[in-house]
C-alpha positions in Angstrom: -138.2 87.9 115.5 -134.9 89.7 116.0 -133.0 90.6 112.6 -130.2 87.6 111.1 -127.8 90.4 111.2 -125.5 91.8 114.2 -126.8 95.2 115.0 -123.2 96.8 114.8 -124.5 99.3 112.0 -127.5 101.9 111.9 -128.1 102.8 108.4 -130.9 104.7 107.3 -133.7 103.2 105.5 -132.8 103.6 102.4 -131.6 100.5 99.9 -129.6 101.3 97.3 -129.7 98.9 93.5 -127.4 101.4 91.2 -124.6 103.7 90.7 -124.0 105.4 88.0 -121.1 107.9 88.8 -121.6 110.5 91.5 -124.6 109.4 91.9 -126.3 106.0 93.7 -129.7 105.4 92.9 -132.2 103.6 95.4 -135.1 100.5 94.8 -137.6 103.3 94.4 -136.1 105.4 92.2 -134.6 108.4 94.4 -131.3 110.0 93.4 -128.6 110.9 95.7 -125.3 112.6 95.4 -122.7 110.6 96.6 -119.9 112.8 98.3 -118.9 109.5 101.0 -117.9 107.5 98.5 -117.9 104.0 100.4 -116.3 106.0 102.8 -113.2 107.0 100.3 -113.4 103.8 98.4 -115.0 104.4 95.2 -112.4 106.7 93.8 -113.6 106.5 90.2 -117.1 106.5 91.3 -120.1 104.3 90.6 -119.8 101.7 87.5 -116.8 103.1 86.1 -116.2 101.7 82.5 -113.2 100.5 82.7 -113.7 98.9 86.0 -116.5 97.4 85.3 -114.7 95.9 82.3 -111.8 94.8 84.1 -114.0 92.9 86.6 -116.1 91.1 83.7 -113.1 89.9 81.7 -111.4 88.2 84.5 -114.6 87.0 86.1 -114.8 85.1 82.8 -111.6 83.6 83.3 -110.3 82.8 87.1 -111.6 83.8 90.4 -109.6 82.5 92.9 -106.1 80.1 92.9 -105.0 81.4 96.9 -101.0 82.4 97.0 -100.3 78.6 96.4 -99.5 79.8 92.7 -98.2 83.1 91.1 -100.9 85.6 90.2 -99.8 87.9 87.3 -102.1 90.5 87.9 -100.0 91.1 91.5 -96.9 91.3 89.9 -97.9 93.7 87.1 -99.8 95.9 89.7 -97.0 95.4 92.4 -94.4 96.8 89.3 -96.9 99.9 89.1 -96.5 100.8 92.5 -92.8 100.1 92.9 -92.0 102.0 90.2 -94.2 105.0 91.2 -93.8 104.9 94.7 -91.1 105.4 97.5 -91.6 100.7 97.9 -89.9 97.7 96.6 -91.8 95.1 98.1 -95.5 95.2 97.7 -98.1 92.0 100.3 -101.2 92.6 98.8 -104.3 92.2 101.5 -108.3 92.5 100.8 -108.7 95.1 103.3 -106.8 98.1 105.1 -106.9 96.7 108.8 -105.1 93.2 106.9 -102.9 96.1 105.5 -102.0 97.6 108.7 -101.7 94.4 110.4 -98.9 93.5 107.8 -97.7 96.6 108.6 -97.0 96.3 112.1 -95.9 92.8 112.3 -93.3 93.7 109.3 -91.7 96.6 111.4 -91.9 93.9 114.9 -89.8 91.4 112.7 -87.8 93.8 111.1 -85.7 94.0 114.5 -86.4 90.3 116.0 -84.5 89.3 112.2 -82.0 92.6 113.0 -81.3 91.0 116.8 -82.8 93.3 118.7 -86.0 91.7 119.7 -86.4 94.4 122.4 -87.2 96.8 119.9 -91.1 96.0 119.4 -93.1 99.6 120.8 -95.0 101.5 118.4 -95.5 105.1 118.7 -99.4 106.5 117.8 -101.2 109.4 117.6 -104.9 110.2 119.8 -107.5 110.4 116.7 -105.9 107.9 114.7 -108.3 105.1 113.0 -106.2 102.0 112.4 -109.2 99.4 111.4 -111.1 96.6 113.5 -108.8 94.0 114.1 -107.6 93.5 117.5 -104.1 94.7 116.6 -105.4 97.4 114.8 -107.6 99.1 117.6 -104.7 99.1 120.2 -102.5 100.8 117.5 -105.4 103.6 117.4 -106.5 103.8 121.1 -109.5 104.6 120.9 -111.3 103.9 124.1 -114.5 103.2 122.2 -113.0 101.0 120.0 -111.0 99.2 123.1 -114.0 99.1 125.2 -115.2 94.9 126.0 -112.0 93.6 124.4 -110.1 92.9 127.3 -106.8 94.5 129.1 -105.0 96.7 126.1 -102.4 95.3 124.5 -98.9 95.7 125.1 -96.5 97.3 123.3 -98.5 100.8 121.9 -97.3 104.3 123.1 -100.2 107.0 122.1 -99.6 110.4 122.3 -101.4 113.6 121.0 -102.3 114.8 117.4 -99.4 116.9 116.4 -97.3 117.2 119.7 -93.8 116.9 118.6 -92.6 117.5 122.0 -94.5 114.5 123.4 -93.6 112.6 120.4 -89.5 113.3 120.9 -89.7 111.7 124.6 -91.6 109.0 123.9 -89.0 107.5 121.8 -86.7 105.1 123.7 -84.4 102.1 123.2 -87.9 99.7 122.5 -89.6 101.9 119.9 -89.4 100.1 116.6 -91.5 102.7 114.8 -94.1 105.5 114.7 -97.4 104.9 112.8 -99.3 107.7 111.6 -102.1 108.9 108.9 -100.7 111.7 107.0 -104.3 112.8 107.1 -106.4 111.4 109.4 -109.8 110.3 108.2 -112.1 108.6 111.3 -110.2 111.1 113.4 -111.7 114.7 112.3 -109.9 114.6 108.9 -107.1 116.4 110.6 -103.4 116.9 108.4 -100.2 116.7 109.7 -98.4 119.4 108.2 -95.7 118.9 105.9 -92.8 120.1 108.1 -93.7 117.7 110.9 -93.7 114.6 108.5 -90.4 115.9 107.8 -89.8 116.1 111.5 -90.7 112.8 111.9 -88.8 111.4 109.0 -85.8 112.5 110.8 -86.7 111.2 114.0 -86.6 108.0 112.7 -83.3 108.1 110.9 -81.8 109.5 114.4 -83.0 106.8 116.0 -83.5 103.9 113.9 -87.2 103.7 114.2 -89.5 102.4 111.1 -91.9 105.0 109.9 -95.7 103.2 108.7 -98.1 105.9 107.4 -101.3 104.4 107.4 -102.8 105.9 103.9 -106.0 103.5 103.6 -107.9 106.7 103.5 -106.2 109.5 102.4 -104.1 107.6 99.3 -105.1 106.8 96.0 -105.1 110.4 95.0 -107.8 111.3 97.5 -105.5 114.6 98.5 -104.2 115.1 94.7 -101.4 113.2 94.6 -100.9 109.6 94.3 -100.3 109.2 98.5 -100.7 111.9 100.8 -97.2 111.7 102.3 -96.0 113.0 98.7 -97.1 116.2 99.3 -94.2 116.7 102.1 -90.9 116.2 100.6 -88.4 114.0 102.1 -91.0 112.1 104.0 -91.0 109.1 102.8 -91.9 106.2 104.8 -90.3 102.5 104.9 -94.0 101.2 105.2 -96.8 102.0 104.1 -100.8 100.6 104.7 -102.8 101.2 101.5 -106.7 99.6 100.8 -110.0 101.4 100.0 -109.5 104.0 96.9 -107.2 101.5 95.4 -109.6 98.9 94.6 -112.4 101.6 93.9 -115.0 99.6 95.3 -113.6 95.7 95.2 -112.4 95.1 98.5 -108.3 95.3 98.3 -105.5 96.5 100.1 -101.5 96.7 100.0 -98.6 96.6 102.6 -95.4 98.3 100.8 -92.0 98.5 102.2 -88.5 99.4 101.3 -86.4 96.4 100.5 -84.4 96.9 104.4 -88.0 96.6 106.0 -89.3 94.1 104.0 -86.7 91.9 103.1 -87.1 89.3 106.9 -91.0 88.9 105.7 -89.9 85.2 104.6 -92.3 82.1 103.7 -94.2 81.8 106.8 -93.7 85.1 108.2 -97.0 86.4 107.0 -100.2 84.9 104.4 -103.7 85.6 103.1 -106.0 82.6 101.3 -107.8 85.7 99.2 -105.1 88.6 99.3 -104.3 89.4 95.5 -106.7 87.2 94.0 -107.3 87.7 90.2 -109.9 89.9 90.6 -108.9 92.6 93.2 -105.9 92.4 91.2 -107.6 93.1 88.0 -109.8 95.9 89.0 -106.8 96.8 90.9 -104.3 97.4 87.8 -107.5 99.3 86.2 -107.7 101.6 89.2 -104.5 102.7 89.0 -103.9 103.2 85.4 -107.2 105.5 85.9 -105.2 107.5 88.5 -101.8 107.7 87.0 -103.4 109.2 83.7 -101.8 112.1 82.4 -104.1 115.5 84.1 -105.9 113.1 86.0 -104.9 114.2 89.8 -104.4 118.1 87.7 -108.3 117.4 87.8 -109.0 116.7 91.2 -106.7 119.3 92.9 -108.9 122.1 90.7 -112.4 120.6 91.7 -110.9 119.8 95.5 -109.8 123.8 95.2 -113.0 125.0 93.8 -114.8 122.9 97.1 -112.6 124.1 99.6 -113.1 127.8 99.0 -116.9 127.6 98.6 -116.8 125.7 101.5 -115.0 128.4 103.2 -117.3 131.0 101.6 -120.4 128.9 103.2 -118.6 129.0 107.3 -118.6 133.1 106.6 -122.2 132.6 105.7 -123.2 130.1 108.9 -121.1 130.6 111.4 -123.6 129.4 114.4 -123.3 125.8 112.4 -119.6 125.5 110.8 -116.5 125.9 113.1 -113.8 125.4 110.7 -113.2 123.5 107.4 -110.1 121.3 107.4 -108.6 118.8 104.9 -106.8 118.2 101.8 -107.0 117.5 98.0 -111.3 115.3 98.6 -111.0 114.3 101.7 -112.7 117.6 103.4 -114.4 117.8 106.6 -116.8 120.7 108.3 -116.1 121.0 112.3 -119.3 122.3 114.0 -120.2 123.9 116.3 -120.7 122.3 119.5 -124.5 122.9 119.4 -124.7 121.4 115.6 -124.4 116.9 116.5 -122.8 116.2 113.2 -124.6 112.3 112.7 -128.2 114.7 112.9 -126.8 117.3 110.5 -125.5 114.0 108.1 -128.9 113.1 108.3 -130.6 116.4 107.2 -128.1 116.5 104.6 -129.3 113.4 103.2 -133.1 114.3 103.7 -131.9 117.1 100.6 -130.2 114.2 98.3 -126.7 114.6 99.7 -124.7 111.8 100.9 -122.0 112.7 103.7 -120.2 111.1 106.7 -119.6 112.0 109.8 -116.2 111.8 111.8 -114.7 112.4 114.8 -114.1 115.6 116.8 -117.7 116.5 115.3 -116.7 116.6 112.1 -119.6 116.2 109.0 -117.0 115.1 106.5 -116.8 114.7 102.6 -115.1 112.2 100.2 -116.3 112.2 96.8 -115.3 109.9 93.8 -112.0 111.7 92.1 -114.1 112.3 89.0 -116.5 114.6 90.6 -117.0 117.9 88.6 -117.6 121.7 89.2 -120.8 121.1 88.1 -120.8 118.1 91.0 -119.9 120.2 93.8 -122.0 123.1 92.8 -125.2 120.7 93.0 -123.4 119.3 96.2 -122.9 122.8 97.6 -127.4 124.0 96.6 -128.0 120.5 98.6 -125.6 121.1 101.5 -126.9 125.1 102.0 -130.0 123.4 102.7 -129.0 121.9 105.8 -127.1 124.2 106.7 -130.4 126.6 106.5 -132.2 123.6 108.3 -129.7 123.5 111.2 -129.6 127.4 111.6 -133.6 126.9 112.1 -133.1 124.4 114.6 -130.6 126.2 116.5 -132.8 129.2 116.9 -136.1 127.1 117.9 
């Protein structure tokens, strides 16, 4: 009898029951380090305190009242991130492909409401990881993503990573605006650098284009600062697609825009039955007093230092297996060698009691929870030499 669920995922056989901070802890017992985190989601790790706490004090009050009626959590949370944040409107969503969604159709409306209706192309980048959602794999163009969907849809220019050239004459009289990961996750966990987002930001005030960044994976102080985009000064966008590490592991997401790109997002425009419901927002506000805490992101760019240089210190040691390391802040990714499949060498890591990811451009890459330790990544680096030792051995026969 075939399985009740679609076979659109291949996990390992392994079923995990607990978490209890870096570490997830299966039915029988075995311990794992957790350096994936939910793929970037649980920023404050597994069964955080205050999290947890959060989540059980409104459980014990309201679930669910849909955006018929004002939810106080949104408009505390949404006060957080206006006031911390380059936004004054804040849509909140339950996932980051609803985020990105909002997203798009806010910069489309933005010039149907300004009277140019003509204005509707978006401008996107080859490696870019938008979500599942029909709207969302046109924006990222993947051809694997695309493939059985039907004709592409119209109105999505992609050009390459990083060609600034390309980028300059794609623009014309229909772009509305360029969409862009400051650091692209699914993609190879590739970074712009900071003087192209500044490139860009200019770009679009030249031209009157919108600029999204797309910072479901690399915000919520994954890179050691609140959004990735801060790191590059005088980059900011007019909208921006948030989910995963803001919710820490209850599914939420954001859409936040300047008051000029958000202000023709009207009743009717745009809706969600669960976005902002009491609990995302509760476990929501608690996420992101946890980041905003004084030393708190201090924290994570020492231990994201301290991984980065051992990481490079373990490429000098197997260069037949690592290529390059590449990243920011805790959202770090190995490139291997051609002859090194990255899902196998995710798997022998795992074998050894570390959990990875894998991304494109062969890429085995790491996210950990934000509270991870030196003493974390040291354990994480012992596990990961192991593969690395196993995947020399195989390479050699």
């Amino acid at each position: 009898m075939p399985a009740p669920l679609m076979d659109t995922y291949s996990p390992p056989d392994l079923d995990f029951v607990r978490g209890d901070g870096v570490w997830m802890i299966t039915d029988t017992g075995e311990r794992y380090l957790d350096f994936i985190a939910g793929i970037a989601v649980n920023s404050l790790g597994h069964n955080h305190p205050a999290l947890v706490g959060a989540l059980k004090d409104q459980a014990d009050k309201l679930w669910h009242t849909s955006n018929m009626f004002r939810v106080p959590g949104q408009l505390e949370l949404a006060k957080k991130l206006t006031d911390n944040t380059f936004a004054d409107r804040v849509f909140f969503t339950n996932s980051g492909t609803e985020a990105i969604e909002c997203a798009l159709k806010t910069a489309r409306h933005y010039f149907f409401a300004m009277g140019e209706p003509h204005r509707y192309r978006i401008i996107t980048f080859t490696g870019a990881f938008h979500g599942r959602s029909f709207g969302a794999i046109n924006a990222g163009g993947n051809p694997k993503y695309l493939e059985g969907f039907g004709p592409a849809m119209e109105g999505f220019d992609q050009i390459a990573f990083g060609d600034m050239d390309a980028l300059k004459s794609t623009i014309t009289e229909e772009t509305a605006a360029i969409l862009l990961e400051p650091v692209q996750g699914e993609g190879g966990v590739r970074a712009f650098e900071d003087a192209d987002l500044r490139e860009i930001r200019r770009l679009c005030d030249e031209h009157g284009i919108l600029l999204i960044y797309d910072e479901v994976q690399c915000g919520a102080g994954r890179t050691g600062k609140l959004f990735a985009h801060e790191w590059a000064e005088r980059a900011q966008p007019d909208i921006m697609a948030v989910a995963k590490g803001v919710g820490g592991g209850f599914p939420m997401g954001a859409c936040l825009t300047t008051d000029a790109a958000g202000e023709h997002m009207k009743m009717g425009t745009h809706g969600s039955t669960f976005g902002g419901n009491p609990l995302a927002m509760a476990v929501g506000n608690a996420v992101f007093d946890e980041l905003t805490k004084p030393g708190f992101m201090d924290e994570v760019n020492e231990v994201a230092g301290y991984l980065k240089q051992q990481l490079h210190g373990l490429a000098d040691t197997y260069p037949d297996v690592i290529e390059e390391v590449r990243g920011r802040g805790l959202l770090i990714g190995m490139k291997l060698k051609d002859a090194v499949v990255n899902r196998d060498f995710v798997g022998l890591a795992r074998d050894n009691g570390l959990l990875i990811g894998a991304a494109g451009d062969n890429v085995a890459r790491m996210a950990p929870p934000l509270t991870v330790t030196k003493d974390d990544v040291r354990t994480a680096l012992e596990k990961l030499e192991v593969a690395l030792k196993a995947a020399t051995d195989k390479l050699k026969g």
